[in-house]
KELUMVEX-511024 format. One record per residue: residue in three letters; z, y, x of N, C-alpha, C, O in turn. Coordinates in pm, whole numbers, plus 50000, padded with zeros to 5 digits. Layout:
N
ALAZYXZYXZYXZYX
...
***
This chain:
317
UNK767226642154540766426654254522765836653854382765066645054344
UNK766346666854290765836668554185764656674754134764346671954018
UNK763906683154203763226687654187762006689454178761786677354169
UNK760696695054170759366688154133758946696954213759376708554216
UNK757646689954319756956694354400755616701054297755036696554199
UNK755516712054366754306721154303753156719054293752386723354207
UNK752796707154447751366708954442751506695754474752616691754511
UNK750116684554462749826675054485749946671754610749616681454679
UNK750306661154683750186654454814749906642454862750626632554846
UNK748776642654928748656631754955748566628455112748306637155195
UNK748836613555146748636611755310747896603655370748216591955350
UNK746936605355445745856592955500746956587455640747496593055736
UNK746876574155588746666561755734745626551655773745486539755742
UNK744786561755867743786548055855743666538555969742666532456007
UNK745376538456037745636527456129747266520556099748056517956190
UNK747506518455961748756513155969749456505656070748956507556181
UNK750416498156071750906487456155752236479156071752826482055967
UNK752346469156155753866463356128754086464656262753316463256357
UNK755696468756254756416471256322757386462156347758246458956265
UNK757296458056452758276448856519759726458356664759696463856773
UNK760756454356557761836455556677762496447656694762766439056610
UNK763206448556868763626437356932765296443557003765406453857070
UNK766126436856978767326441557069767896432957148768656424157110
UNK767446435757300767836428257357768976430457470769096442657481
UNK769866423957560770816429057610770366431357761771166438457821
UNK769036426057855768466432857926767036428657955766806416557959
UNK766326434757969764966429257991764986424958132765626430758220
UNK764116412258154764376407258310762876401758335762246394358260
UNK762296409858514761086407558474760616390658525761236386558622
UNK759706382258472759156370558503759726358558426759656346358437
UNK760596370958305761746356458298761636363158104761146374258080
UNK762236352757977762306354657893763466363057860764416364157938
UNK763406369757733764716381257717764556376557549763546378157480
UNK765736370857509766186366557430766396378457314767196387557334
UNK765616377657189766336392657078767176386456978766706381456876
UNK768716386657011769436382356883769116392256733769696387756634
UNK768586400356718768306407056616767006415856616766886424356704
UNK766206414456539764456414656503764276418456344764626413456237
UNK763636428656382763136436156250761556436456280760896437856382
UNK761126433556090759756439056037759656449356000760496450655911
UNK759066458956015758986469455874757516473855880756806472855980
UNK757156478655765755786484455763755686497755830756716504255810
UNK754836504055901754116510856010753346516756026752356515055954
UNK753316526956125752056535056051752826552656047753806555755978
UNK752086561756137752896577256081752486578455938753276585955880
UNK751556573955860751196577155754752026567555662752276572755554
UNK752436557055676753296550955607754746554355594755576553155504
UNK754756559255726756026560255744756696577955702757866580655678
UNK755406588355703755136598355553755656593955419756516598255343
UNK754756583155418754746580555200756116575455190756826580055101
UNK756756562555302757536563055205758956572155225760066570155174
UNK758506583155320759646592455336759806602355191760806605955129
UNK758376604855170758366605055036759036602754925759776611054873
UNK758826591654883759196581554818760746578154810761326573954709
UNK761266580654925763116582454975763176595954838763556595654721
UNK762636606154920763066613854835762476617354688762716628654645
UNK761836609754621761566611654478760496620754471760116624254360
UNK759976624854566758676631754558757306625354553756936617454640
UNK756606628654456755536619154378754416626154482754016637754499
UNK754176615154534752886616554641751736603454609751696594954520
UNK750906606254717749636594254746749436588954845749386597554934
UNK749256577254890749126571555017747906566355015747736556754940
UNK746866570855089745626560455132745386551455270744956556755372
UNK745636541255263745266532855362744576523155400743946517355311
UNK744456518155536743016504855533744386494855619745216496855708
UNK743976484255532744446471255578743396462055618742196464755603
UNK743916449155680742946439355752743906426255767745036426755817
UNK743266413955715743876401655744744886402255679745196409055581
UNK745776389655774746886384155720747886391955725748766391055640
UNK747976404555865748476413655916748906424455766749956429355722
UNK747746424455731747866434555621748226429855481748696437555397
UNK747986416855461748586412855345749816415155338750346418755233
UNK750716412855492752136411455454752686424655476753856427055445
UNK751686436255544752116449355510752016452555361752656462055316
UNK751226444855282751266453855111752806444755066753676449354992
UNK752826434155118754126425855081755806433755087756746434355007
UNK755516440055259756736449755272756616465155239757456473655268
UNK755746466755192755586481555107755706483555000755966494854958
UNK755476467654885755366468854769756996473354671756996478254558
UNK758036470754739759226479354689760086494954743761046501654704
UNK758826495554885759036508854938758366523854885758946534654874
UNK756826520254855755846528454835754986526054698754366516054662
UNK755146537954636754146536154527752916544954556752806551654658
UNK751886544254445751026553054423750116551354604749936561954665
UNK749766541454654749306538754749747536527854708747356517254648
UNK746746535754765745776528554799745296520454906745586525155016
UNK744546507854910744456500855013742476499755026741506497654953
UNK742776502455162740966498155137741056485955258741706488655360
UNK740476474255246740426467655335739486459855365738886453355279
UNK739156459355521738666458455610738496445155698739436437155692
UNK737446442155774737996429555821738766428355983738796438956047
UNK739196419756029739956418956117741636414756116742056404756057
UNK742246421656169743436425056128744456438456159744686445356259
UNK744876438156027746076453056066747296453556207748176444956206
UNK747276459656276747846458556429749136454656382749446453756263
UNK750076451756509751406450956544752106458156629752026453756744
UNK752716466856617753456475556677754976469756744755816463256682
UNK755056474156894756586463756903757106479156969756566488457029
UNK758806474856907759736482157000760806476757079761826474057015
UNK760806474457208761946467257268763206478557308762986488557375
UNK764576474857253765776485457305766226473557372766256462357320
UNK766596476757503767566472457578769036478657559769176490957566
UNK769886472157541771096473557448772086475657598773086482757588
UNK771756469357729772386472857829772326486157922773066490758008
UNK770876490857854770626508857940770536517857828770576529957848
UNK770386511557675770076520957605768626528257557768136536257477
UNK768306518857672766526522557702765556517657561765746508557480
UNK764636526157571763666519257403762546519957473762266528957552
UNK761666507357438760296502257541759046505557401758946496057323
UNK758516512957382757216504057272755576501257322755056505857424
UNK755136495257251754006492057277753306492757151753846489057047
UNK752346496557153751456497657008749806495457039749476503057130
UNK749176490857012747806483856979746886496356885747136505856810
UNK745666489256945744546503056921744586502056743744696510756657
UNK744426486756738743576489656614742516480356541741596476356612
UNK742516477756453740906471756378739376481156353739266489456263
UNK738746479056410737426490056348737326491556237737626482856155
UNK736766506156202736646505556038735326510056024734946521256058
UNK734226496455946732976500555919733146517655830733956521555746
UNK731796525555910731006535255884731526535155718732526540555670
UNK730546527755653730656530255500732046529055392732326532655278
UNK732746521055515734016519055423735536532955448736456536255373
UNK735126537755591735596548655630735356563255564736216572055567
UNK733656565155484733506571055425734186573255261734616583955218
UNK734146558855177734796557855090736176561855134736436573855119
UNK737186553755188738156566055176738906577355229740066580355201
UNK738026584155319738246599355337737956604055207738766610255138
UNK737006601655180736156613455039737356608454913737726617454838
UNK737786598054898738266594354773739846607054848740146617654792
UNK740476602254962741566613355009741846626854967742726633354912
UNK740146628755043740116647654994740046648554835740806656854785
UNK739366642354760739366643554638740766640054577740986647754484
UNK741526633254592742896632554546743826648154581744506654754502
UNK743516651054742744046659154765743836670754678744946674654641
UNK742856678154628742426688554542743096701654645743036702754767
UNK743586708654567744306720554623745996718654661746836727554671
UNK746176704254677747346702854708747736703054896747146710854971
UNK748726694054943748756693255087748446679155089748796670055015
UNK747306679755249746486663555264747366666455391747596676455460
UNK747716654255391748926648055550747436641455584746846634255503
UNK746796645655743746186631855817746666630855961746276638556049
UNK747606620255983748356616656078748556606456151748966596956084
UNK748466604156259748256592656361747556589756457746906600056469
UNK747326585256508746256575756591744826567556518744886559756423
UNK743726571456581742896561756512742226549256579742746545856685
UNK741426543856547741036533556588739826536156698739156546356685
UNK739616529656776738586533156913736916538256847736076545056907
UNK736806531556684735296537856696735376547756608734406548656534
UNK736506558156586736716565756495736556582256589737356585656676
UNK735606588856554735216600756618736396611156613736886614756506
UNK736826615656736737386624256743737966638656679739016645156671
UNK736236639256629736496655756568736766648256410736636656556320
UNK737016638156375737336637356225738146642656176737956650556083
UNK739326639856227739936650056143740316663256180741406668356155
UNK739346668656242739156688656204737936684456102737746693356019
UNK737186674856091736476677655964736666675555832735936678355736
UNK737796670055837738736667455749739606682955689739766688455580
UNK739976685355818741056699455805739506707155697739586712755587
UNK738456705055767737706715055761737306715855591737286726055522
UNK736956700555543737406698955405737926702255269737476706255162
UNK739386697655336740766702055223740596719755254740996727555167
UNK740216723055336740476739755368739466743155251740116747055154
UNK738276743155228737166743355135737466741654999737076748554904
UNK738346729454998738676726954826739896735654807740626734054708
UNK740126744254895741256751554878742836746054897743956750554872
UNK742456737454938744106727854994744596729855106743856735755184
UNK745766726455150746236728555284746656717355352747456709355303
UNK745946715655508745596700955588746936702155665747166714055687
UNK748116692255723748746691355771748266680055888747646669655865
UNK748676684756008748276675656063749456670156178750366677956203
UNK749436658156239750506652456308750206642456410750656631056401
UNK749336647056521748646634956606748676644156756749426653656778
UNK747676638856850748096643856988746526647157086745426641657091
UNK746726651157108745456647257247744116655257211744346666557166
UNK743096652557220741606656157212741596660457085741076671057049
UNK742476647956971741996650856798742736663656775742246672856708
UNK744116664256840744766677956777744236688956845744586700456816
UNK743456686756930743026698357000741416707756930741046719556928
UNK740916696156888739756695956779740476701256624740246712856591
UNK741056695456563741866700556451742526713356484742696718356372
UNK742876719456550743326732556582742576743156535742726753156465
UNK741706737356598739916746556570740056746156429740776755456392
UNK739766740956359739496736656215740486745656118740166747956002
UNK741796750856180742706759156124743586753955970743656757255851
UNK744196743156069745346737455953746516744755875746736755655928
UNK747036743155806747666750555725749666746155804750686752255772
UNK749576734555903750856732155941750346719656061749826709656010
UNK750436719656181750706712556252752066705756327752876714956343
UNK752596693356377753656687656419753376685756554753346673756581
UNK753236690356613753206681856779754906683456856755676693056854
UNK755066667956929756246672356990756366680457084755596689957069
UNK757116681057196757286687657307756046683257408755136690257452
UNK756296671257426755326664557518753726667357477752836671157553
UNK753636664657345751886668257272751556680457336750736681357428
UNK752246690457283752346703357291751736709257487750826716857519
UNK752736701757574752756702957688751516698057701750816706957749
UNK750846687057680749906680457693748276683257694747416678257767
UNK748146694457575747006701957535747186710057588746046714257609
UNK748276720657664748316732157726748086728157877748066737857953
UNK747916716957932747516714058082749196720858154749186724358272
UNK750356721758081751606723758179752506724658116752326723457995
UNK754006727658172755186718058129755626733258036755116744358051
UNK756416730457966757086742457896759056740257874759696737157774
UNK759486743158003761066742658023761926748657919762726743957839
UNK761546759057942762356769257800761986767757642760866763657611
UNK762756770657561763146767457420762046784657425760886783857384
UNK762276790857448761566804657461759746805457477758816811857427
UNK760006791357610758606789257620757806784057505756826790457465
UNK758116774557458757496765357352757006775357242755886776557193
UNK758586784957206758036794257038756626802557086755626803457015
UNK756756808157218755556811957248754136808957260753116815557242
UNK754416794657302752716786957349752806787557187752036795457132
UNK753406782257131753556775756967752686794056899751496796056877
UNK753486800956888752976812056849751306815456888750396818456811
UNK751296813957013749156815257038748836805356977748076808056885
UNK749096793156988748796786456836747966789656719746806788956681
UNK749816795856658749796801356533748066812356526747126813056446
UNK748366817756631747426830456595746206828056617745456837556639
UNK745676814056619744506809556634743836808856483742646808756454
UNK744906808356405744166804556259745306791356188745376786956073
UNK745826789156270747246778156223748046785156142748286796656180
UNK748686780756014749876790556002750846791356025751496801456053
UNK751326775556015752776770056076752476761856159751746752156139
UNK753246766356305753386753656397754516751656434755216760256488
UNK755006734456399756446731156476756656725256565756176714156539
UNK756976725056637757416715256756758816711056758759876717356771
UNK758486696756740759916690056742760496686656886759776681556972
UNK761656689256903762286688557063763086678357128763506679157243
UNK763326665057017763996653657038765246662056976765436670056884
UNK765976655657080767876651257066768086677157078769156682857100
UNK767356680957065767456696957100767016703556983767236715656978
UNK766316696756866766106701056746764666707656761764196707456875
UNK763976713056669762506718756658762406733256634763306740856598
UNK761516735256652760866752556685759926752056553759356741756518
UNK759866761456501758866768256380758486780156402759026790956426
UNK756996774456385756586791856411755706795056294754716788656260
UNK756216806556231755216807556081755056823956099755726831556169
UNK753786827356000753486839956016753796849256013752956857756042
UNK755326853955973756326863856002757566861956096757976871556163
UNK758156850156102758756850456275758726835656291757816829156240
UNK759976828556378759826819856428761356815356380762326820656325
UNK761006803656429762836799956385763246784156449762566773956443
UNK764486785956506764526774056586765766768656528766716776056505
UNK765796754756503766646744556432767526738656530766676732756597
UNK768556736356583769686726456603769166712256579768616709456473
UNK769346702556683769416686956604770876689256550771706697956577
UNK770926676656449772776671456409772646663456486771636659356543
UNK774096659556495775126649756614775036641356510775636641756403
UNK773906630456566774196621256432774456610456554774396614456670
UNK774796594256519774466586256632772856582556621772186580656520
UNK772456582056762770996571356724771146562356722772326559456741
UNK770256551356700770306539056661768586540956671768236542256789
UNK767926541156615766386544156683765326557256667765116560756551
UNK764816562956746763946567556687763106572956634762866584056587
UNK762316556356656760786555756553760266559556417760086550156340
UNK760006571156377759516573156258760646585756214760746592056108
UNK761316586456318762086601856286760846612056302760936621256222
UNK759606612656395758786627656351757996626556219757636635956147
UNK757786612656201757226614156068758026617255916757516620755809
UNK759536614455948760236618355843760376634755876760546641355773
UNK760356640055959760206652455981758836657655938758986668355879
UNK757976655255942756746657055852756876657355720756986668355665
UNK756876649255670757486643655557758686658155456758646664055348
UNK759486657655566760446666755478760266685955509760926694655452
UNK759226688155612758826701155632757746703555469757766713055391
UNK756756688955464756136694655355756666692455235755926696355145
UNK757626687855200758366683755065758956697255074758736702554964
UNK759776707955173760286720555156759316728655055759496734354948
UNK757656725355180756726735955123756266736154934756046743654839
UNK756336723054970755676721954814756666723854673756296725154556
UNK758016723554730758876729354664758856743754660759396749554565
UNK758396749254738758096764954712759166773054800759486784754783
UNK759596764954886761046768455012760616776955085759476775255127
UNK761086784355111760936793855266760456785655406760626773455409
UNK759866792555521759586784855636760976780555650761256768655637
UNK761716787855671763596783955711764026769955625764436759555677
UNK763896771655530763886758655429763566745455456764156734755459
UNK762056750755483761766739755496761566728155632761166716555647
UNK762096739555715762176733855881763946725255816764316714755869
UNK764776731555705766046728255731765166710655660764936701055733
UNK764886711155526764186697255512764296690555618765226682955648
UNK763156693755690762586686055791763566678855962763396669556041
UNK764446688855946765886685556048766476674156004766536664156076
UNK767066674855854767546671155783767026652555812767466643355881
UNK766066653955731765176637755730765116633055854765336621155874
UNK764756643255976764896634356109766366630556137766626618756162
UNK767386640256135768586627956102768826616256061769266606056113
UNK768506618955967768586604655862767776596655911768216585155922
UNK766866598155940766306582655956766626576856131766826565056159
UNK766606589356239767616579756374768586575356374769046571756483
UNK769486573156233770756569256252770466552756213771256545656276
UNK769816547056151769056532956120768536528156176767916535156255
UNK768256509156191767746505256282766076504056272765566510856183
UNK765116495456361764076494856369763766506956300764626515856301
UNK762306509656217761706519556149762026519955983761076521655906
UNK763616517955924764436519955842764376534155838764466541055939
UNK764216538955714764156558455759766056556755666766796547555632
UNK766076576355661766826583255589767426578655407766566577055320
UNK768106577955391768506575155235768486586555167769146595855213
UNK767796588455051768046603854985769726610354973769996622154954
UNK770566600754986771506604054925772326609855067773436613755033
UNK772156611055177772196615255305771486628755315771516634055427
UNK770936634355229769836649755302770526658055235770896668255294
UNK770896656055094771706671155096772896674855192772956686755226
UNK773546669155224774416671955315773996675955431774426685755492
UNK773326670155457772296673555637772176685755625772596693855708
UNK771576688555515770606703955530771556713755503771286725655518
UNK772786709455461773986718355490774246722655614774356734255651
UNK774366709455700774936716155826773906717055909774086712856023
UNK772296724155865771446724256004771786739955974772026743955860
UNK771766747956084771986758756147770456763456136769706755656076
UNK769856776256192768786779256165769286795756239770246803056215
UNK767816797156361768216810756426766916814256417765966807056387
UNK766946828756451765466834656412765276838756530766256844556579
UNK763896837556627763906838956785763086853656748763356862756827
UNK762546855656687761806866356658760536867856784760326878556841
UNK759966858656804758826857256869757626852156773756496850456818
***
C-alpha cells in the first residue's frame, strides 16, 4: 500500500497480552495433551491494530501499559513488528493469553486472563497523552480492560476525541460498548455475538443484523459494522448499508482477524475511501490474517488482491 493516510491515528491498549498457541491432536480430560507446535506472539486487540498497521505501511501510534517480565518480552516481540509505540509501565505483570486448536475436531479453545491493575495516576497519564496524540485524527480504543478500570471510560474517551474534533473508533463488547454508544463514536466493530448480546436476543437473518445495526447507526453512531465470521460483515453508514462476502480463504486461525478488520476499515477511512471501500479494506485484512498460524496477521503483499475479489452488495436498509 502506497498511499498516505490523511489523518493521524492512533490506538490505545491498556491490556496487552502474549499470546500463546498450542496444536494439539486431542485434548483428553485428567490427562496431559502434548503441543508439537507452540507459538508466542505479542497480544492485545490494540496490538494486534498497530501492527496491522504497520503490515500495511500506514504511519500510526500505539499506546500501551506493560508490567514485569511478561512485558519486557512483549517490547522484545514487538520491537521488529511495531513502531511509533509507547509503553507506560506498571507493576505486576502483562497477562498471557492461550489458544488451544485441537487438530483432531478442528476445535479452537482460548482462555485469556483479566489483567494487571493500572494505578489511577498512571492511567491518567496515558489516556490524556492518547487523546492528545490523537488531535483530529482517528483514536482506536479497543479491548478488554482490567477489573479496576471503570466502565464508562471509554465513552469518556469517545466523549473526548469527539471534542478535539477527532473520530473515536471503538471495538469491545458488553456494558463498555453499551456505554460508548451513548458517547456517539464515529465507527464501531461488534461481532455478531456482541451485537446479539447488548440487544438481549438472537439476530438469525443477515437482514436482521443491517437493521438492529442501523438503530444503532441512528443513535448518533455513524458507521456500524458487524463482522459475521466465516459469512463476511455488514456496514451500516449514513446513506445505506452494505454487506461484504467472506473470501474462501483456508483458516488456519482466527485470532486477531477482527482486529485486522479494524485495522483495515480505518486505514480505508483515512485514505479518504468510500464506506464500500473501506468495508472492502477491512474484508480484505480479515482474510489475510486467518490464513496464518497463532496471532501471525495478513502480509501487505496479500491485500491488493483480496480487495479485488471482495464482492460488495448494497441492502439498502
Amino acid at each position: 500500500m502506497t498511499e498516505t493516510n490523511l489523518n493521524t491515528i492512533t490506538t490505545l491498549c491498556l491490556n496487552p497480552a502474549i499470546d500463546v498457541t498450542y496444536h494439539v491432536d486431542k485434548m483428553l480430560a485428567d490427562q496431559k495433551s502434548r503441543s508439537d507446535l507452540t507459538r508466542k506472539d505479542p497480544g492485545g486487540n490494540g496490538i494486534n491494530i498497530g501492527r496491522s498497521f504497520h503490515r500495511m505501511k500506514i504511519d500510526a501510534h500505539t499506546f500501551c501499559v506493560i508490567a514485569g517480565n511478561t512485558g519486557k518480552l512483549l517490547q522484545v516481540l514487538l520491537k521488529p513488528q511495531l513502531e511509533n509505540i509507547f509503553y507506560e509501565s506498571v507493576s505486576g505483570e502483562t497477562r498471557i493469553n492461550s489458544t488451544i486448536i485441537e487438530l483432531d475436531s478442528q476445535t479452537q479453545y482460548q482462555i485469556t486472563d483479566a489483567g494487571t491493575p493500572i494505578p489511577p495516576q498512571q492511567l491518567q497519564k496515558v489516556i490524556t497523552d492518547f487523546v492528545e496524540q490523537t488531535a483530529q485524527g482517528f483514536g482506536i480504543i479497543t479491548g478488554s480492560c482490567q477489573p479496576n478500570i471503570p466502565q464508562s471510560l471509554y465513552a469518556e474517551l469517545v466523549t473526548q476525541i469527539n471534542h478535539a474534533g477527532g473520530r473515536a473508533v471503538i471495538d469491545t463488547h458488553g456494558e463498555v460498548l453499551k456505554h460508548a454508544i451513548n458517547a456517539k463514536p464515529f465507527l464501531i466493530k461488534p461481532n455478531r455475538y456482541e451485537l446479539e448480546t447488548i440487544l438481549g436476543h438472537s439476530l438469525s437473518e443477515l437482514t436482521d443484523v443491517a437493521v438492529h445495526a442501523r438503530k444503532i447507526q441512528q443513535q448518533g453512531v455513524t458507521h456500524v459494522c458487524v463482522s459475521l465470521g466465516e459469512q463476511g460483515a455488514v456496514l451500516v453508514s449514513p446513506n445505506n448499508s452494505y454487506y461484504a462476502r467472506a473470501l474462501k480463504v483456508p483458516v488456519n486461525n482466527t485470532v486477531g482477524a477482527g482486529d485486522s478488520m479494524v485495522a483495515g476499515l480505518v486505514a480505508g477511512f483515512s485514505l479518504g475511501k468510500s464506506p464500500e471501500e473501506a468495508l472492502r479494506y477491512g474484508i480484505a485484512c480479515g482474510a489475510g490474517t486467518v490464513m496464518h498460524p497463532g496471532t501471525e496477521l495478513f502480509s501487505n503483499d496479500e491485500l491488493a488482491s483480496f480487495r479485488q475479489q471482495v464482492t460488495i452488495e448494497t441492502l439498502d436498509i
